[in-house]
C-alpha positions in Angstrom: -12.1 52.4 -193.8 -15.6 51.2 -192.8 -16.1 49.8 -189.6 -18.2 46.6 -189.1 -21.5 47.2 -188.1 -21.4 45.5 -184.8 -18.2 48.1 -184.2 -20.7 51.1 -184.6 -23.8 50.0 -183.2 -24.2 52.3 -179.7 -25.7 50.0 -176.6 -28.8 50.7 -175.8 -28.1 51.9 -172.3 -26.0 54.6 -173.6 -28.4 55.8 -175.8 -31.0 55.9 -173.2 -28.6 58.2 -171.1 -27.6 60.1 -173.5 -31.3 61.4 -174.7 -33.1 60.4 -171.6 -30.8 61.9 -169.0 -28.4 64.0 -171.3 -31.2 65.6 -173.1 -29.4 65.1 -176.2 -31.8 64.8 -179.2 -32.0 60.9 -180.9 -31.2 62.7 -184.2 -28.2 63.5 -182.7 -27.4 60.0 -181.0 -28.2 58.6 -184.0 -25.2 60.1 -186.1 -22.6 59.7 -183.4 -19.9 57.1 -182.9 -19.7 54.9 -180.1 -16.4 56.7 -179.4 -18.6 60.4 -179.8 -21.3 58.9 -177.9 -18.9 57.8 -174.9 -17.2 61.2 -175.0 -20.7 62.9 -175.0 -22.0 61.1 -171.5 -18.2 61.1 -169.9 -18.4 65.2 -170.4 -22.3 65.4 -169.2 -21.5 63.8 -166.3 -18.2 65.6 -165.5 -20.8 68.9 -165.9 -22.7 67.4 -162.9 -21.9 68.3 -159.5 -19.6 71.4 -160.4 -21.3 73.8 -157.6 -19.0 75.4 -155.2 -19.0 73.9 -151.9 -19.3 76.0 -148.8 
């Protein structure tokens, strides 16, 4: 099943975070699903902050 094109199309935002901030390379943006794409920034940003505390 094929999805409509609006259905796969990532916003822009995202893919700004995801190469800009992420470091993840537009090639790779580029193939994902919006549903890859969200999953990609959701575990960057639960990588963030992980240092011990005192």
């Amino acid at each position: 099943m094929r999805l409509p094109l609006a259905a796969s199309i990532l916003p822009l935002a995202l893919v700004w975070q995801l190469t800009h901030t992420a470091g993840i390379a537009e090639s790779i943006v580029a193939s994902m699903t919006k549903e890859q794409a969200v999953q990609a920034s959701n575990d960057y940003w639960m990588s963030q902050g992980n240092e011990p505390g005192p």
